[in-house]
C-alpha positions in Angstrom: 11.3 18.9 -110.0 8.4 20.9 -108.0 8.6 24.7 -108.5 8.3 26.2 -104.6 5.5 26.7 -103.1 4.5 30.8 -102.6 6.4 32.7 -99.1 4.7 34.3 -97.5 7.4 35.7 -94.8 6.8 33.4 -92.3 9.9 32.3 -90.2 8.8 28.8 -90.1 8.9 28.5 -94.2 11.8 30.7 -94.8 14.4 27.6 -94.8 12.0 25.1 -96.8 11.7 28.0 -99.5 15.4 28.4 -99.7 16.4 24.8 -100.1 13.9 24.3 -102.7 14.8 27.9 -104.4 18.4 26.0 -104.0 17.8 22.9 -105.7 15.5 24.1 -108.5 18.4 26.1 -109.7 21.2 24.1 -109.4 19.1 21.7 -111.7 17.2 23.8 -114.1 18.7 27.3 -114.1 22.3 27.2 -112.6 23.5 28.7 -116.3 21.1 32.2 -115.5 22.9 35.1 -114.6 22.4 35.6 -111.0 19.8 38.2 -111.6 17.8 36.4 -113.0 17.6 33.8 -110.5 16.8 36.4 -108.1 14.1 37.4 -110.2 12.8 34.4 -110.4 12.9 33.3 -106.9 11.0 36.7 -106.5 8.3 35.7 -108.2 7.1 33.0 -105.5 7.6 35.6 -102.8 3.8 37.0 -103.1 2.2 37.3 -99.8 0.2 40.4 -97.5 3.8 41.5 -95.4 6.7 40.4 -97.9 4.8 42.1 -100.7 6.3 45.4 -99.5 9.9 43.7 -98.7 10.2 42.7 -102.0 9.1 45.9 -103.9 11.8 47.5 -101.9 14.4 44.8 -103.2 13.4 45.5 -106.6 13.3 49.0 -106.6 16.8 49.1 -104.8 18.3 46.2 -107.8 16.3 48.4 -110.8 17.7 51.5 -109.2 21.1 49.9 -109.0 21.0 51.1 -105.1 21.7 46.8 -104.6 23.8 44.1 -106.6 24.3 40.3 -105.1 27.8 39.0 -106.8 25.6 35.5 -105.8 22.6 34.0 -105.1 23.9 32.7 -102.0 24.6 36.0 -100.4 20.6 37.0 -101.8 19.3 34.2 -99.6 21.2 34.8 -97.0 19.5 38.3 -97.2 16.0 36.4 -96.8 16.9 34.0 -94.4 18.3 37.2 -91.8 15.2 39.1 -92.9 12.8 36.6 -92.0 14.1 34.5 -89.6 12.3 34.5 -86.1 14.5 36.5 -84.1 13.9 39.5 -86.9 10.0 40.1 -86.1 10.7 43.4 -85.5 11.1 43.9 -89.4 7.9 42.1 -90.1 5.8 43.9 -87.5 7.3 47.4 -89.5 6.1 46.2 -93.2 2.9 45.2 -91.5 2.2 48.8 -90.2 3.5 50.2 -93.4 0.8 48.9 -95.3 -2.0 49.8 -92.6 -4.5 52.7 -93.8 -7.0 54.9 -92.1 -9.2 56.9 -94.1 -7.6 56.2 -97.4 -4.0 57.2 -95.9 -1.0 55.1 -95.6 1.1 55.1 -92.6 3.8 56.6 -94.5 2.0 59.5 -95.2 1.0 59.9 -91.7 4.5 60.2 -90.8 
């Protein structure tokens, strides 16, 4: 079975990467504690924009500031975050991560 292919936050690719995050662990890691499939799935979400989503998510599980009881409701998460009538979340990760001078826009405002 093919790993999935890297996301890189694009609406179009969103529902292709979550079937195949689906399948892959229903057949090779359904016995991992949900976590870890999260973790996992994380590591094929590795692009420019959904670099920054996905520091937050990990901060926020490390932190214990979010828990999913399932899998299902974690890619449900993706699918709402980066489906194409939520640009507007896309278009605010891109200008996080825009710098003048050395500065982030954070620091800005």
């Amino acid at each position: 079975m093919a790993r999935p292919q890297e996301f890189d936050g694009s609406s179009g690719r969103v529902a292709g990467f979550i079937t195949i995050c689906k399948l892959y662990i229903q057949m090779r890691i359904r016995g991992a504690l949900v976590e870890e499939q999260i973790q996992w799935m994380l590591l094929y979400v590795q692009e420019e924009v959904v670099d920054v989503w996905k520091e937050n998510i990990l901060e926020d599980l490390e932190g214990g500031l979010l828990e999913y009881e399932t899998v299902g409701k974690f890619l449900a998460d993706i699918r709402k975050e980066f489906r194409r009538e939520d640009e507007e979340s896309v278009k605010v990760a891109k200008l996080k991560r825009l710098e003048q001078r050395g500065r982030t826009m954070e620091e800005f405002v």
